[in-house]
NUMIGU-909930 format. One line per 2 residues: number of its first residue (from 1); their letters; for each residue z, x, y of C-alpha. Coordinates in Angstrom, 1 decimal. Example, Ala and Ser with C-alpha at 12.3 -4.5 7.8 and 13.67 -1.06 7.14 Angstrom:
// residues 2
1	as	7.8 12.3 -4.5  7.1 13.7 -1.1
//
This chain:
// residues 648
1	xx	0.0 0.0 0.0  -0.9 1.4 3.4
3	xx	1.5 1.8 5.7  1.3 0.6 9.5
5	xx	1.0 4.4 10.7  -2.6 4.2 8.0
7	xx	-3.6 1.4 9.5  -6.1 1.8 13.1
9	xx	-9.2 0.5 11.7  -9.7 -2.9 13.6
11	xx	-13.4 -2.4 14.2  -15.9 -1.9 12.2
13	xx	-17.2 2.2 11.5  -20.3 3.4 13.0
15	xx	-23.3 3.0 10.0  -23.7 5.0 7.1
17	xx	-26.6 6.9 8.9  -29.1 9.7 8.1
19	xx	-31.3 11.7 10.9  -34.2 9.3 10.5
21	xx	-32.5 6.8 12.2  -31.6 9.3 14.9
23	xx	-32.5 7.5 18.1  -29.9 4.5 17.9
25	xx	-27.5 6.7 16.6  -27.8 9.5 19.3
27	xx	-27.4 6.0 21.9  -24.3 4.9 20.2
29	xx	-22.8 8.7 20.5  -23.8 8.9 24.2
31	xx	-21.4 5.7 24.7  -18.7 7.5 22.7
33	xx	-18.7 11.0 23.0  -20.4 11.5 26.4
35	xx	-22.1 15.2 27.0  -21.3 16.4 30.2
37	xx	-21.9 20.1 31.4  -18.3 21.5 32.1
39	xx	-17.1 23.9 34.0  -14.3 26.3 33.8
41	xx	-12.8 24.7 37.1  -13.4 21.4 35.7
43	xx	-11.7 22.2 32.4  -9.0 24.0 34.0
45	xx	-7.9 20.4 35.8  -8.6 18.2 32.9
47	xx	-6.1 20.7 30.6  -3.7 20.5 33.3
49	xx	-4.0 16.8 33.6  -3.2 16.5 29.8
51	xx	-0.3 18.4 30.2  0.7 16.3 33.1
53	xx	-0.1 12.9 30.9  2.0 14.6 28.1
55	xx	5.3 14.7 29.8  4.7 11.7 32.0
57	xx	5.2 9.6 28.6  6.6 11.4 25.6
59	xx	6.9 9.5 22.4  10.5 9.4 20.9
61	xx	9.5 9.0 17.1  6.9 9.0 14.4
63	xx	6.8 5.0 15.1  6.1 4.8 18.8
65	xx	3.4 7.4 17.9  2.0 5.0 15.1
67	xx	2.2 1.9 17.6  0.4 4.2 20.5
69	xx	-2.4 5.2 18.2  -3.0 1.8 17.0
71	xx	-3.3 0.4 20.4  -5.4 3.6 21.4
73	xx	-8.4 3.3 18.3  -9.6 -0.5 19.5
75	xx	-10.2 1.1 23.2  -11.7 4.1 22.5
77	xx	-14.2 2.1 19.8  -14.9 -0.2 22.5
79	xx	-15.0 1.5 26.1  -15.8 5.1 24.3
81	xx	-14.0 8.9 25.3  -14.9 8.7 29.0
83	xx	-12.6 10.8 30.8  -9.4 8.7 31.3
85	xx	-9.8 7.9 27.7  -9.9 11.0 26.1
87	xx	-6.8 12.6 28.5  -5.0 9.8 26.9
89	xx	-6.0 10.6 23.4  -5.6 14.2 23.5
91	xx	-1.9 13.5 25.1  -1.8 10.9 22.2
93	xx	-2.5 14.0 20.1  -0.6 15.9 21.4
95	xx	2.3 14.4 20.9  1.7 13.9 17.2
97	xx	1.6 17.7 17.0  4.7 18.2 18.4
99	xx	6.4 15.5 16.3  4.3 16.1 13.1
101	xx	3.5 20.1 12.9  6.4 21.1 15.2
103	xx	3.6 22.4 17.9  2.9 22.1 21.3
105	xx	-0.9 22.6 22.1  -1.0 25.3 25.2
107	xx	-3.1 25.2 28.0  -5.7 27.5 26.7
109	xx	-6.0 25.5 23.6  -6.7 22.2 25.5
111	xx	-8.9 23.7 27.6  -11.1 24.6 23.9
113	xx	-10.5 21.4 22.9  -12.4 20.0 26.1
115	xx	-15.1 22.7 26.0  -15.9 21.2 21.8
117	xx	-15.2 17.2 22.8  -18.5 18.0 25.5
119	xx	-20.1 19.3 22.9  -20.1 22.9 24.0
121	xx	-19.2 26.1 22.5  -15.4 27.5 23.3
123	xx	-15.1 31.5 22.9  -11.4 32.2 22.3
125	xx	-9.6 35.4 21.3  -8.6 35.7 17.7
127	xx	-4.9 34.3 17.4  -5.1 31.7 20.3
129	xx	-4.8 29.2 17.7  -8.1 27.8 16.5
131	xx	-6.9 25.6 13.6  -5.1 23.4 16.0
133	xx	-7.4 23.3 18.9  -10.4 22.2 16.9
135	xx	-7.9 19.2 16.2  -7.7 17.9 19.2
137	xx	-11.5 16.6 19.7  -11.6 16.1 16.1
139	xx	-8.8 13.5 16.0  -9.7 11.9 19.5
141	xx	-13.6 11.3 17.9  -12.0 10.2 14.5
143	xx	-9.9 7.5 16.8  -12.8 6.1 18.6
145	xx	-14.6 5.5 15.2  -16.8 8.4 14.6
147	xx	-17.2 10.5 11.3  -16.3 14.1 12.4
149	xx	-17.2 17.4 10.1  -15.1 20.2 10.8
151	xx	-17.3 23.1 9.5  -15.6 26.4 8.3
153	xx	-17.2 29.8 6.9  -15.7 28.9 3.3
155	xx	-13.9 26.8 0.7  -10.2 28.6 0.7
157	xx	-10.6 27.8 4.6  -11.7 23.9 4.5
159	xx	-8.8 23.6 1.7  -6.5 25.6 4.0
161	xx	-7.0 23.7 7.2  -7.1 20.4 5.6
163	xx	-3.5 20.5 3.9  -2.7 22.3 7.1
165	xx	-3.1 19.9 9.2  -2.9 17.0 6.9
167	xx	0.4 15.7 8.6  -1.1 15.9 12.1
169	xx	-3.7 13.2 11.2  -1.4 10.8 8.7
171	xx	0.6 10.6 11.9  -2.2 9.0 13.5
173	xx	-3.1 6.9 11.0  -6.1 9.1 9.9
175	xx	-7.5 10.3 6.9  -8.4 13.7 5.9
177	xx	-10.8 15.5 3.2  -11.6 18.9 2.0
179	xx	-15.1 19.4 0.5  -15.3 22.2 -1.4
181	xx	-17.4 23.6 -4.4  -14.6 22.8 -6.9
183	xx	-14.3 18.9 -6.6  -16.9 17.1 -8.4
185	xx	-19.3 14.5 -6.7  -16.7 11.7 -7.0
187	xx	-14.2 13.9 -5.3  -16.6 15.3 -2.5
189	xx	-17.7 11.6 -2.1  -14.3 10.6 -1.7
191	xx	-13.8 13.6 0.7  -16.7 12.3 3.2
193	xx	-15.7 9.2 3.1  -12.5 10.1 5.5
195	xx	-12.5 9.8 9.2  -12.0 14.0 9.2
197	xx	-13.4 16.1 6.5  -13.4 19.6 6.1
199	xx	-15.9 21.5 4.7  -17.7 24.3 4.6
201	xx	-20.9 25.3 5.8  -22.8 26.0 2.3
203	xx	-21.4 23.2 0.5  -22.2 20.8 3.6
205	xx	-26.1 21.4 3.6  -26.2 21.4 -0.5
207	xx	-24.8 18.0 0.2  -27.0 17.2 2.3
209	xx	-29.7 18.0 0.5  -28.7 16.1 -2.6
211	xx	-28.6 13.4 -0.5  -32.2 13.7 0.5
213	xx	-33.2 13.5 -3.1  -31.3 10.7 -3.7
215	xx	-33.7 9.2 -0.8  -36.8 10.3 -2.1
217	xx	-37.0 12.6 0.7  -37.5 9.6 3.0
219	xx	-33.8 8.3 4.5  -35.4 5.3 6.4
221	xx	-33.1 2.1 6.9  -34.5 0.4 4.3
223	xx	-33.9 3.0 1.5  -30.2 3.4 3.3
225	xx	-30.3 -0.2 2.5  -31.6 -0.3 -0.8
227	xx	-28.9 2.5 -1.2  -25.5 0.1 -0.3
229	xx	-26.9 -2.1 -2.5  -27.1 0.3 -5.7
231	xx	-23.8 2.0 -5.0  -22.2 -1.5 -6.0
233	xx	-23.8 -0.9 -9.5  -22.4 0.9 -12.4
235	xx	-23.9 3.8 -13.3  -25.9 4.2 -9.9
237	xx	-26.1 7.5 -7.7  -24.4 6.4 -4.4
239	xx	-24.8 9.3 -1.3  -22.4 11.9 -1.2
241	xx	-21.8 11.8 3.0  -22.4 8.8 5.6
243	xx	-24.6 11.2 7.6  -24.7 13.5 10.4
245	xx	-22.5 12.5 13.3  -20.1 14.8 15.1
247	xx	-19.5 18.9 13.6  -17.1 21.5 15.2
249	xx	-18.2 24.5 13.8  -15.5 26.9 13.4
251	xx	-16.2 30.8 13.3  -19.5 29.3 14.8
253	xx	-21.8 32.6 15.1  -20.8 33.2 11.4
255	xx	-22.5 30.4 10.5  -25.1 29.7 13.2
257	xx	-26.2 32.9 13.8  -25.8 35.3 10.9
259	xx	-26.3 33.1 8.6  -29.1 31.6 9.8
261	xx	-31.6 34.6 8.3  -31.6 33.3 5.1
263	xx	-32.8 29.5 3.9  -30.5 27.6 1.9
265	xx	-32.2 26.6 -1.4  -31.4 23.7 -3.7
267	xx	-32.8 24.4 -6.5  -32.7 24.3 -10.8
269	xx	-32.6 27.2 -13.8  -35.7 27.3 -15.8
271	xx	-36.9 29.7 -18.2  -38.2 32.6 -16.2
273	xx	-42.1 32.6 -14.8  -42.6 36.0 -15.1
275	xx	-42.8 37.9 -18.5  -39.8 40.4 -19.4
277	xx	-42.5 42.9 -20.5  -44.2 42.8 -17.0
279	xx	-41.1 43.2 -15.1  -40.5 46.4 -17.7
281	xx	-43.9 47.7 -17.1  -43.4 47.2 -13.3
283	xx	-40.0 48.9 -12.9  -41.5 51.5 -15.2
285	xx	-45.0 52.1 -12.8  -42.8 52.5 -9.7
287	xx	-40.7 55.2 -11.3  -43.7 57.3 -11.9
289	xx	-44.8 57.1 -8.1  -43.7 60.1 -5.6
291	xx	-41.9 58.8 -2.1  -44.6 60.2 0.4
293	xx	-47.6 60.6 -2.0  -47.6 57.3 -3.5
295	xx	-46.0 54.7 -1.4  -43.5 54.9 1.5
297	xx	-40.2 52.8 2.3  -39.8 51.4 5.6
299	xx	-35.6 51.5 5.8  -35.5 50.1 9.2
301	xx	-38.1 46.9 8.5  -36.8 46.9 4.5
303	xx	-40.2 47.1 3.3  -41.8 48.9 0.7
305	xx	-45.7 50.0 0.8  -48.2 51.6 -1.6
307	xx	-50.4 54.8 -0.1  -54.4 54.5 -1.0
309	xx	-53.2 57.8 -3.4  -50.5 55.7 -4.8
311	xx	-52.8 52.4 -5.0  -55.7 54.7 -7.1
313	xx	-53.0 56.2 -8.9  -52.2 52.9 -10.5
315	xx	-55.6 51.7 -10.8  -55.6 55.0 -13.3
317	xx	-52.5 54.0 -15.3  -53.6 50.0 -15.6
319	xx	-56.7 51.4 -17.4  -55.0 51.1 -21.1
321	xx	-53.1 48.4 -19.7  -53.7 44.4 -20.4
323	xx	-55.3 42.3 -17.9  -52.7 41.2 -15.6
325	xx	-52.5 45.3 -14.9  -56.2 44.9 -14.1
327	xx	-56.1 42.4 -11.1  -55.7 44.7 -8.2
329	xx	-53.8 42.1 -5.9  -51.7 40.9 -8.5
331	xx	-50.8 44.3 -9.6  -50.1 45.8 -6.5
333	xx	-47.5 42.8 -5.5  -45.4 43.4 -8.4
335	xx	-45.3 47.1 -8.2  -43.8 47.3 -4.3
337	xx	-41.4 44.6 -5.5  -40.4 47.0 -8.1
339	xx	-39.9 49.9 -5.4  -38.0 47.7 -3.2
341	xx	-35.6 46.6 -6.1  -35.5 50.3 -6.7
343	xx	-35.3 51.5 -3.5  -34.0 49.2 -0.7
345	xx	-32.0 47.0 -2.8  -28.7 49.3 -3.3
347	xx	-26.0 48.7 -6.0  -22.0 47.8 -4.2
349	xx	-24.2 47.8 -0.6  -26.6 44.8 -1.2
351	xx	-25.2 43.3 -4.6  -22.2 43.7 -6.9
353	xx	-22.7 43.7 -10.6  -19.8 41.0 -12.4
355	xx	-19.7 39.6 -15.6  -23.1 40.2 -16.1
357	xx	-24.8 38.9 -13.5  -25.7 40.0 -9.8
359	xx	-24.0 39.0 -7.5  -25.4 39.0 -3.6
361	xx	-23.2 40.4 -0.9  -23.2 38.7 2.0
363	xx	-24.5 41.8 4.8  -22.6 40.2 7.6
365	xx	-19.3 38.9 6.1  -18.8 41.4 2.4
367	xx	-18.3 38.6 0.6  -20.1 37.9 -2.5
369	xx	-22.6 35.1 -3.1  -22.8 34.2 -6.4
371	xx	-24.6 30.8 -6.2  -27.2 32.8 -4.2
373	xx	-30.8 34.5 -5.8  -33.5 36.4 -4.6
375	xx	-37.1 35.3 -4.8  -37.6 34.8 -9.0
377	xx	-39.5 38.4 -9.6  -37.4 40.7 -7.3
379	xx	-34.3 38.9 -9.0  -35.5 39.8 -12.3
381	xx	-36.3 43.5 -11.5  -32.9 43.6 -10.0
383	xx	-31.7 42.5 -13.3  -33.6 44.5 -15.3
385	xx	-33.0 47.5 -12.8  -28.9 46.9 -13.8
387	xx	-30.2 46.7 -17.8  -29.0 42.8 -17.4
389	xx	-30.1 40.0 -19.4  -32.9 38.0 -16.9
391	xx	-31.1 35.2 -15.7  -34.3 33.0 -15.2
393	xx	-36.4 31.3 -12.4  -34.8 29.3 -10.6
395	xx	-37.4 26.0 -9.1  -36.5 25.4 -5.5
397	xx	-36.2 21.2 -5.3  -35.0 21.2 -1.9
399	xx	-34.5 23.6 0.9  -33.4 23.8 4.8
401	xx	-32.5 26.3 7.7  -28.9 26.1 9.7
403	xx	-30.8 25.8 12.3  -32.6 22.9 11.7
405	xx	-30.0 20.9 10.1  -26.9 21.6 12.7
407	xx	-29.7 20.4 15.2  -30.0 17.0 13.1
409	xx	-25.9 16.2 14.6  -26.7 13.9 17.3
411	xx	-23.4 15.8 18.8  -22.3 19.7 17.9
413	xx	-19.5 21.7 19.2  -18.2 25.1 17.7
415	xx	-15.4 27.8 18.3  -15.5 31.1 17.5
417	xx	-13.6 34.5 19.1  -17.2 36.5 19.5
419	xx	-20.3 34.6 20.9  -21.2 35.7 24.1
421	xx	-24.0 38.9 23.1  -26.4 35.7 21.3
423	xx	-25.2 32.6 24.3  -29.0 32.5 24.6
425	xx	-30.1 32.1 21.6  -27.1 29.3 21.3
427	xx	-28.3 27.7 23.7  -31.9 27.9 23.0
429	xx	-32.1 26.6 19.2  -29.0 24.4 19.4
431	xx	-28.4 23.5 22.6  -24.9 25.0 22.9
433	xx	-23.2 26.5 26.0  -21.4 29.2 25.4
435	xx	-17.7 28.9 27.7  -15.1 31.3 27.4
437	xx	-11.5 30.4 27.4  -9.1 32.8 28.7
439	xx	-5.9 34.2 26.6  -2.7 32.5 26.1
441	xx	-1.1 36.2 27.0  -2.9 39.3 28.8
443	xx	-4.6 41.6 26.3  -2.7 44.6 25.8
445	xx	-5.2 46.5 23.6  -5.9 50.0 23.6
447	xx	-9.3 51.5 23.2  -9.2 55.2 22.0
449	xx	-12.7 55.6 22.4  -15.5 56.7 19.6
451	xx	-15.4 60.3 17.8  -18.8 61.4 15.8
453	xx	-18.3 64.4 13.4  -20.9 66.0 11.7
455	xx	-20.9 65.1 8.2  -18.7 62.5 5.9
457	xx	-16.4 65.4 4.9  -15.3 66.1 8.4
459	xx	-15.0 62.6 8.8  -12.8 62.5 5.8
461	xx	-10.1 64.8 6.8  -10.0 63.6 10.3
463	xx	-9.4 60.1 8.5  -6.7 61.5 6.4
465	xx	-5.4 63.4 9.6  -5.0 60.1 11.5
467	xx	-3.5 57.8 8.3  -0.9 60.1 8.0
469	xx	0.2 60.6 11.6  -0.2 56.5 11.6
471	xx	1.5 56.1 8.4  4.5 58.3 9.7
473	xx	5.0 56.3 13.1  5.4 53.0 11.2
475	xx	2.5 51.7 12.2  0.0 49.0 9.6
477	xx	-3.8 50.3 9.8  -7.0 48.4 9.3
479	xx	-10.3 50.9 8.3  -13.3 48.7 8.5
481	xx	-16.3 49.5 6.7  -19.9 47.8 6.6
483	xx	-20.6 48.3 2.4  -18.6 47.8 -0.3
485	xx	-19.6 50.8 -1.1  -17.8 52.8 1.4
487	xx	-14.9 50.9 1.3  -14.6 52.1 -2.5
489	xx	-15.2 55.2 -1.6  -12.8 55.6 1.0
491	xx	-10.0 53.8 -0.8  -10.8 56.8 -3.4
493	xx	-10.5 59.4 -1.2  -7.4 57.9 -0.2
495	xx	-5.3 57.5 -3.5  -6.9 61.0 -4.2
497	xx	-4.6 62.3 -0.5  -1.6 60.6 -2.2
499	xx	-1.9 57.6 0.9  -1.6 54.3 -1.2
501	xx	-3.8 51.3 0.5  -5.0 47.8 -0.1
503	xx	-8.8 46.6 -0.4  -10.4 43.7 0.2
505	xx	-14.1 43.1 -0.2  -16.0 41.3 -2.4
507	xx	-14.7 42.2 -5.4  -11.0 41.3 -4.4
509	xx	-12.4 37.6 -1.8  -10.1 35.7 -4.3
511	xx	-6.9 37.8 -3.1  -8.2 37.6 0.0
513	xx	-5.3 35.4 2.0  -2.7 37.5 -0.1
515	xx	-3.6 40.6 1.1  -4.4 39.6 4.9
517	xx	-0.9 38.4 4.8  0.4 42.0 3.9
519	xx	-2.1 43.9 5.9  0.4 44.4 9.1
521	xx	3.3 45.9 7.0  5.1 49.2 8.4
523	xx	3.0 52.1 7.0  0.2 49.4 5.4
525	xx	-3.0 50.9 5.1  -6.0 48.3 4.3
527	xx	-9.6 49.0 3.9  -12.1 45.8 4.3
529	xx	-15.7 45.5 4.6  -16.6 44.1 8.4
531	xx	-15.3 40.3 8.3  -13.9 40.0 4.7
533	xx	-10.5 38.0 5.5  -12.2 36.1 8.6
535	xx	-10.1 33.0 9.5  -6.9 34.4 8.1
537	xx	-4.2 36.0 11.1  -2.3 39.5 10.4
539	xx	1.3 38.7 10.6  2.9 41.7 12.4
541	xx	6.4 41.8 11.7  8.8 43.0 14.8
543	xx	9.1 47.2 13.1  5.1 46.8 13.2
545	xx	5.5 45.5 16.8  7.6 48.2 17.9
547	xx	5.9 51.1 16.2  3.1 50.2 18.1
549	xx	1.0 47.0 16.5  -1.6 47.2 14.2
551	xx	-4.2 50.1 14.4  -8.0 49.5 13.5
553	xx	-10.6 52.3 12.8  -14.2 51.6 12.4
555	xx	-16.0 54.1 9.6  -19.7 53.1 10.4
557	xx	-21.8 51.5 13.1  -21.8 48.0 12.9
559	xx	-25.3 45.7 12.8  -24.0 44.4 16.4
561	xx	-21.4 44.9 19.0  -20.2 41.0 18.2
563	xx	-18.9 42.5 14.5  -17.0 45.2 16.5
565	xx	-15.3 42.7 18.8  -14.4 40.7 15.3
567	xx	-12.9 44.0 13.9  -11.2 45.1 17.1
569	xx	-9.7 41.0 17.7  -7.5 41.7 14.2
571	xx	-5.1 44.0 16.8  -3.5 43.4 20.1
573	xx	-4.0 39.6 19.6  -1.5 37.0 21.6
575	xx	-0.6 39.6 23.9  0.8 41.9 20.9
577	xx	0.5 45.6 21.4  -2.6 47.4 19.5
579	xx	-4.9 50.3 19.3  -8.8 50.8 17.9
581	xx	-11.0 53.7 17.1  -14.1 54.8 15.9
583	xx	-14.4 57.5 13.8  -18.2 58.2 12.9
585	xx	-20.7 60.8 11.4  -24.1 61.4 12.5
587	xx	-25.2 60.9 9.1  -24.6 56.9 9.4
589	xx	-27.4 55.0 8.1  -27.6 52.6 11.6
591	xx	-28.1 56.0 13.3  -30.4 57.1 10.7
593	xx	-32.6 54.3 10.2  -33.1 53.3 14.4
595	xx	-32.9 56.4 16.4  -35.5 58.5 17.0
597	xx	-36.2 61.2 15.0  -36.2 63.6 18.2
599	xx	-32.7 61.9 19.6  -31.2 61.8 15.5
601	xx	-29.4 65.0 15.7  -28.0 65.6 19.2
603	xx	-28.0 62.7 21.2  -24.8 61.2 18.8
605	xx	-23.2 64.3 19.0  -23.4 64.5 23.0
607	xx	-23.3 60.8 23.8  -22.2 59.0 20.9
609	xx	-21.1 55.9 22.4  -25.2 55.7 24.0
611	xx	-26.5 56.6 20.4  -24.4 53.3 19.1
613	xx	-25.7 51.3 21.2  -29.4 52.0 20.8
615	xx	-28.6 51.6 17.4  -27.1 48.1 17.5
617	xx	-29.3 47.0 20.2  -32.5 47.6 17.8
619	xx	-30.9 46.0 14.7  -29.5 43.2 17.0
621	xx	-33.4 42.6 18.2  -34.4 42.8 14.6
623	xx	-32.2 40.5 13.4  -33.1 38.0 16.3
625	xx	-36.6 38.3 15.5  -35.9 37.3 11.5
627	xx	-34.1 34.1 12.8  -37.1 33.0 15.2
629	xx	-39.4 34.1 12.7  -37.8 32.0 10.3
631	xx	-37.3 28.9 12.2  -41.0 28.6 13.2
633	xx	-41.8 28.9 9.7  -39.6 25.6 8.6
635	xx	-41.2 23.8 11.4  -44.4 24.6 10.6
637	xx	-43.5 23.4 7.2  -41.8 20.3 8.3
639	xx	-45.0 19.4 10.3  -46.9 19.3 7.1
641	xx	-44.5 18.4 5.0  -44.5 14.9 8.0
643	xx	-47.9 14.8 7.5  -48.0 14.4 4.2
645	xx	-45.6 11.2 4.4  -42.5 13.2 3.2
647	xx	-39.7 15.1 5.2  -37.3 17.7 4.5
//
């Protein structure tokens, strides 16, 4: 039986819904949710005016709250969050923090939670409190009728935040869900189906694309229709969500930006289209050919190519060879897949090997993908490469971009700590304004600048140097490393100096909370690879504090200067005292792959800081390039796909 704090539901909720029927959908948001451009003045006096509304009528108990948000839903269903509205619901809110969570949203954090409910994009420093800001519109949308998604990087944080926060919402008579890869459909159904639901990012667009071949591809109001009807029936396939209506993206340029390189794929295991013995003969081909003479590897581009002496050198061998070996095109295809899968495809860098399967690892984040595969023949040479059984093809049924389905939310908002270096592109493929909120406390954070020795084994006993004058002061230290690779390598270097540390990359993402928590212990030493433990504060405890606060070096040049921001954020956060370094070698493959061969030697050793820079800025226009690359290439195939009478 529902109690009366459960019960705020007098109108009716807004359609189960699908993009196709965006145009009455994006009306009916415009009277709830308006989008208005904002300010920092503006959100400055709409925080304080919270505030103001906050003590001007506190709420004794956990009933008056439930009476106040019951009389609050029908007005904001009816009259929408205009202004005046939504400074009473997020004082409403509020409130049923303090009495629910024991927290009292801050002026920084109200000023976030105005930047998302406008549907903009709220920068704040790591440890201003996140969780509980993204709340605040979340709940205050929920109220006035609409399905929110609160989007995280990955399961352990959907499940986190949800039971988190769980209490917040019950006191307001709303429902929660967590949607994560473990539940099955019932419970992910069940999960949407809740005014709030957390999720995260993957398992929301596999959703959604289950969804769309549920429809036939074609989510009209007639199928939606046809749909309500059938989920009435035993035995029937009813829609996992009820559409695309309001997401807060949290750890927003995780998920709209660097993951937006790589299409997500829906998609089946069949036996595998390419022969074993071709894949053998392939791998075996490339191995014969000489780097230079035969074919050269483009590090920078990650591109492999044959030389016309290494193209008539293969034309020789496919002579006693059958005739798929004969077919110049086709032969020439497979062989520089083989020499990227031999060459640019790197063991513990770009995959992990568990259980007998490859694993991808995620370049931006260290975590592993395992429900992630290459293109069918470059996964199976891979395979084969690792002396793996082939794990077969797998036949794409469905497949979308981030950035075309985050653009399908008639209304979007994110947060994240690091999002000003790609505003632009923000703003140009979603339509998000990037607005910085200011810290809770001044940062006290010290920068001790950027060292570049000459080779990895200087760089090794400077690193043992520093631990152990670190280590000796009390202080907890965080080295941050790009691969997996060099994080195992350093954390061997380390046990071999005596120093004892923790490691968390993808091998260890199922500790990952565990050893986060531990990472700000006197004398702790913990190696992760760049954002591995994203989401997840370092608890300092007051020795840590008064030996100094947490210390962070950075052991390679990072793809962009928003991943050294992310590293650097894990000290000196909430006005806490901290300290960050880089120690580097002129050996690093950033350095290596984008600076000129003429500026490779001296200009890191002279002017390191320039030299990472020009580094970053090349791989950041790279990068950029992939994603617009990409995009045009799913609207290209949406227009046919349209044209055709079918859309993905």
């Amino acid at each position: 039986m529902r109690s009366a704090a459960q019960a705020v539901h007098p109108a009716p909720p807004i359609p189960h819904t699908l993009p196709a029927e965006g145009e009455a959908l994006s009306r009916r948001m415009d009277r709830l949710l308006p989008r208005r451009r904002l300010g920092r003045a503006a959100c400055r006096r709409l925080a304080e005016a919270t505030l103001a509304a906050v003590q001007a009528a506190p709420l004794a108990d956990r009933d008056a709250l439930a009476r106040a948000a019951q009389e609050l839903a029908p007005v904001l269903r009816r009259e929408g969050l205009r202004e005046a509205n939504a400074i009473r619901a997020f004082a409403l809110i509020c409130e049923a923090a303090r009495l629910a969570l024991g927290q009292t949203p801050r002026r920084v954090q109200l000023m976030g939670a105005w930047y998302l409910l406008r549907g903009h994009l709220a920068e704040m420093p790591t440890g201003e409190g996140k969780t509980l800001t993204v709340t605040l519109p979340a709940c205050a949308a929920a109220l006035a009728g609409v399905p929110v998604h609160l989007v995280t990087a990955n399961d352990y944080l959907a499940a986190r935040d949800a039971e988190a926060m769980r209490p917040l919402f019950a006191a307001l008579g709303l429902q929660v869900g967590a949607v994560t890869g473990q539940g099955d459909e019932h419970a992910r159904r069940q999960a949407y189906a809740a005014d709030v639901s957390y999720c995260s990012s993957q398992q929301l667009v596999f959703d959604y694309l289950h969804d769309r071949l549920v429809l036939g591809g074609s989510p009209g109001s007639l199928h939606l229709a046809v749909e309500a009807l059938l989920a009435k029936q035993p035995g029937s396939r009813p829609l996992l969500q009820r559409g695309l209506h309001f997401a807060v993206v949290d750890e927003a340029d995780s998920v709209l930006i660097d993951e937006a390189r790589t299409p997500l794929l829906l998609s089946r295991l069949g036996p595998p289209r390419t022969e074993r013995g071709l894949l053998v003969t392939a791998l075996y081909l490339g191995r014969q050919l000489k780097e230079g003479r035969d074919y050269r590897v483009d590090h920078r581009h990650r591109r492999a190519a044959l030389t016309p002496a290494g193209e008539q050198h293969l034309a020789e061998r496919a002579v006693g060879l059958d005739g798929f070996w004969r077919a110049e095109r086709r032969r020439r295809t497979l062989v520089v897949q083989a020499l990227s899968a031999l060459h640019l495809f790197v063991r513990d860098r770009d995959y992990l090997v568990r259980d007998g399967r490859v694993e991808i690892i995620d370049a931006n984040t260290g975590r592993a993908m395992p429900d992630r595969a290459w293109e069918p023949e470059l996964q199976g040479l891979i395979e084969l490469k690792e002396g793996l059984k082939l794990s077969g093809q797998r036949e794409v049924l469905a497949r979308i971009t981030y950035q075309r389905f985050f653009r399908h939310y008639p209304r979007l908002a994110g947060t994240t700590g690091t999002a000003s270096e790609v505003s632009r592109e923000l703003r140009r493929v979603y339509g998000l304004r990037v607005r910085v909120v200011p810290p809770h406390r001044p940062v006290q954070r010290r920068d001790l600048g950027l060292r570049c020795t000459a080779d990895g084994t200087t760089r090794q006993a400077r690193l043992l140097d520093r631990l152990q004058a670190l280590c000796a002061a009390g202080r907890p230290v965080l080295i941050g490393t790009r691969t997996l690779a060099e994080s195992e390598a350093i954390a061997a270097q380390l046990a071999a100096a005596g120093i004892p540390c923790q490691l968390l990359n993808a091998r260890q993402s199922a500790h990952e909370a565990r050893l986060v928590a531990e990472a700000g212990q006197p004398g702790q030493v913990t190696i992760a690879t760049n954002m591995a433990g994203r989401g997840t504060d370092i608890q300092l405890p007051d020795s840590s504090l008064a030996a100094g606060g947490l210390h962070v070096i950075a052991t390679e040049v990072n793809d962009a200067r928003r991943i050294d921001r992310q590293l650097f954020g894990r000290c000196g956060r909430q006005g806490q005292p901290g300290s960050h370094e880089w120690l580097l070698c002129l050996d690093d493959p950033l350095l290596q792959r984008h600076l000129p061969r003429t500026l490779r030697h001296w200009l890191p050793r002279w002017w390191p800081q320039l030299a990472m820079r020009l580094a970053q800025r090349a791989e950041e226009r790279l990068q950029a390039r992939a994603r617009a690359r990409l995009l045009k290439q799913e609207e290209r195939l949406a227009e046919r796909l349209a044209f055709a009478g079918r859309h993905s």
